[in-house]
N, C-alpha and C positions, 0 to 999 in steps of 0.2 A: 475534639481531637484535632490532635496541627501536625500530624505527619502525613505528606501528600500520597495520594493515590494515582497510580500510573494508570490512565486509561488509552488503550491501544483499536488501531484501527488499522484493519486491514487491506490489502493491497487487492487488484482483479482477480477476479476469478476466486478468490480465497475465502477467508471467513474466522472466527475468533480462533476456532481449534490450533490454528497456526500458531498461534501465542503461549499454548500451554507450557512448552518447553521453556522460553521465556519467564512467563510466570513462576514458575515452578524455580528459577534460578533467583528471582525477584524476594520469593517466598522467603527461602534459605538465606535470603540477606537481610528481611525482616521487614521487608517493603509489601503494603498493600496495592493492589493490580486488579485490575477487569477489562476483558477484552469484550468487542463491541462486532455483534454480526450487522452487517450493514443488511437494509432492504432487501429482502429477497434472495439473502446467504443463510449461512447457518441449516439449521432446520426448513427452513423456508425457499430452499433453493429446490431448482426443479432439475431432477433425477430421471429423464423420459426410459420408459423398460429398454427403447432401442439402443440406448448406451452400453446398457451391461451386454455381458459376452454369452453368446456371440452377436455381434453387433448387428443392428440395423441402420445401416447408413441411408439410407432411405426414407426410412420412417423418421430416423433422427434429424431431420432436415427440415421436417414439418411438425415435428411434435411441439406445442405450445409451450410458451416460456414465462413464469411467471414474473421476471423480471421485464418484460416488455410494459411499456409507461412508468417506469421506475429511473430516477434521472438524479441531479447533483443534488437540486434542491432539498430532494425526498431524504439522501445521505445526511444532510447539512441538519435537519431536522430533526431525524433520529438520533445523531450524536448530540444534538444539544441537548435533547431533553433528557440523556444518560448523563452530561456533564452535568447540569443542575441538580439533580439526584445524588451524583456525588460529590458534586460541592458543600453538600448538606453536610456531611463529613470531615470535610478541609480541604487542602490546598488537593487541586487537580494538574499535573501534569499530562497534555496529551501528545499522543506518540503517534507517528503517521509512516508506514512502509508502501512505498513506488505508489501506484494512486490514489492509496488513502492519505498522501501531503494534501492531494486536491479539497477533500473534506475539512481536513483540517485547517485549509487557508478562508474557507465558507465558515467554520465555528467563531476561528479567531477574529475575523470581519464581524461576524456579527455579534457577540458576547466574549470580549476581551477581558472584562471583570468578572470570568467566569474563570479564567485561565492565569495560574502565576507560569504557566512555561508552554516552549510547543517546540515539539523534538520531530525532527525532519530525518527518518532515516532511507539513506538514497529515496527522496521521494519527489514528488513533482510540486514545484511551490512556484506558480506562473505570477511573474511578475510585469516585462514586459510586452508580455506575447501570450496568446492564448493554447492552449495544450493542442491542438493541431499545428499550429503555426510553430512550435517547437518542436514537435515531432519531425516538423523537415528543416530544419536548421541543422549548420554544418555540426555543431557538437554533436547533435544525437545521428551525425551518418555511420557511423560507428558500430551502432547498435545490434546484434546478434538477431534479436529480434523480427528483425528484416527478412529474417530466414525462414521464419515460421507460418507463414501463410497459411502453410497446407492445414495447422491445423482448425482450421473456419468449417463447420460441419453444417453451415445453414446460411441464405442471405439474408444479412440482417436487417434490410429494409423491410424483407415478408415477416421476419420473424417477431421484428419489433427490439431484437436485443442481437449481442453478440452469444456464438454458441463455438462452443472449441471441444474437440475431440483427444481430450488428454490421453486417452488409452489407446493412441494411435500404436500401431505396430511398426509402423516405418525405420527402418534403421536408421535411415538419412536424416529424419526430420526430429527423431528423439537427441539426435547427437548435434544438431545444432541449440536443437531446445536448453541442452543438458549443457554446452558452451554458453548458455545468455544467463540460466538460472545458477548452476551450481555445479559449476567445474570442477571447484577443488572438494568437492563430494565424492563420497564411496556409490558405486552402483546401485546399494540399498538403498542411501541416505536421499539419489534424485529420484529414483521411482516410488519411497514411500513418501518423498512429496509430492509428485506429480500424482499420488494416490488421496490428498490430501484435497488437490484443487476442484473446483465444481466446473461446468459447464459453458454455464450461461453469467455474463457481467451485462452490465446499464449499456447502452448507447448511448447514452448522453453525460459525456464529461464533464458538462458545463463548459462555461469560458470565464471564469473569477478568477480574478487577478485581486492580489494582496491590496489591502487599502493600508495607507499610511497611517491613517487617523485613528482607527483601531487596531489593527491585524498590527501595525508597524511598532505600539507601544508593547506589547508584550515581550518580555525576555525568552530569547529563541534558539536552539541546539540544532547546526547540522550535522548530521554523521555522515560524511562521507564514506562509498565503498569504493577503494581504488583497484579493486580487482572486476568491478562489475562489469558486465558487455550487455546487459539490459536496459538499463539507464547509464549510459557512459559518463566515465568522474568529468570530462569537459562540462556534460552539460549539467550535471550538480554543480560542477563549479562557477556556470554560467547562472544558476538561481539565487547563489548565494551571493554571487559580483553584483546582480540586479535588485536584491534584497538591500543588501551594506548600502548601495548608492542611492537606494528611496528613502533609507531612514539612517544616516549615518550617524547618530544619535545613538540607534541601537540594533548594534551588529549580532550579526550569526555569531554561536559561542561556534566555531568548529573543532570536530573531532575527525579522526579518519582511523576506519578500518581497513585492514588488506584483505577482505575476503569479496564472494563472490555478492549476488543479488538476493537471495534464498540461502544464503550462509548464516548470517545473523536469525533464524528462524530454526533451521536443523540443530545449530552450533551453536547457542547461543550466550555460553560461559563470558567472552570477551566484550558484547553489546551489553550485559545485564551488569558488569560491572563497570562498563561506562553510565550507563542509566543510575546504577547507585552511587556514583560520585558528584553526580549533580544533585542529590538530595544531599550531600555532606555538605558540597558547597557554597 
């Protein structure tokens, strides 16, 4: 078989579900699709009883997380050994949404001849900086995200992991949230995402920065979101400046969408038929 297969990777806190809609657009275009629960998402993600309602903020602060020692590596890992699998099949295109680029820049570093594409939608693709170090650079000061502190339901050095409190009630804090994710969303469309996300993400981002020598020869797609306040289009645009200039041989294809961060996920007509133009082309 030689028609590729879109394999999709999830962003924090998230998990494959997210992709169905996706998929399901992908489907009706006639394109094969598998979405990938990272370590410790999916099914496998930890649900403490203190979360559901009514809450125990309390107990949810101590309750164990099974993503604690779960790190870039572990991501990097489990994606390869789904791209091998479906490579068996044909050509793999892999898709990366806000921190699953991070995964994505650890597959393509290490198995390039696994990969004919790699699609970066608003995602993190650390080239000359580590994903701390860019989190405080002037592009990403911008960031909506800045806002949302409150929702940290646990210290993550006890906990071993980060733990976020999506079902918070706060006015203040859901409407900053609902500014960084999905602005140009209906009421329904931000809360049955934020019904969608899990708890608990890795602590450990890694620090992988793209290598030339592999990651740099792969043919590569960025989508930018110029509506986003989660990842601000500066500093997509600053991954993709630092990309083009490590490997000027072979540039970002860029695309840009005007919606929000969690648009192309809810909404996804407009992303699915960019993703199928790159198979035509």
């Amino acid at each position: 078989m030689t028609a590729p297969t879109f394999v999709f990777v999830h962003g924090a806190a998230s998990n494959s579900f997210t992709w169905a809609p996706m998929q399901r657009e992908l489907t009706l275009r006639g394109h094969r699709s598998l979405a990938v629960d990272l370590p410790g998402h999916g099914f496998g993600a930890t649900f403490p009883a203190a979360y559901q309602t009514p809450q125990d903020l309390a107990a949810l602060a101590t309750a164990p997380s099974a993503m604690a020692g779960i790190g870039h590596a572990d991501n990097v890992a489990h994606v390869l050994d789904v791209v091998k699998r479906v490579r068996e099949h044909g050509p793999v295109i892999l898709v990366g949404h806000s921190r699953g680029g991070l995964t994505l820049t650890g597959v393509g570093n290490a198995a390039p001849e696994l990969l004919d594409r790699l699609v970066y939608i608003s995602a993190w693709c650390c080239v000359d900086d580590t994903p701390a170090g860019y989190q405080t650079s002037a592009e990403n000061a911008s960031t909506a995200l800045s806002g949302v502190g409150g929702l940290v339901a646990a210290n993550p050095a006890e906990l071993g992991a980060l733990r976020f409190n999506w079902r918070t009630a706060d006015p203040a804090l859901l409407a900053t949230l609902r500014e960084a994710t999905l602005a140009d969303g209906t009421d329904d469309e931000f809360y049955g995402y934020l019904n969608t996300l899990e708890p608990d993400e890795s602590l450990d981002a890694g620090e992988e920065r793209v290598d030339a020598e592999t990651w740099g020869r792969i043919p590569r797609t960025y989508v930018r979101l110029t509506a986003d306040r989660s990842i601000p289009v500066a500093l997509q645009d600053r991954f993709i400046a630092e990309a083009d200039a490590l490997t000027p041989a072979n540039r970002f294809d860029v695309r840009s969408l005007d919606v929000s961060h969690a648009s192309v996920l809810v909404r996804p007509g407009e992303a699915a038929a960019l993703l199928s133009s790159l198979v035509q082309r």
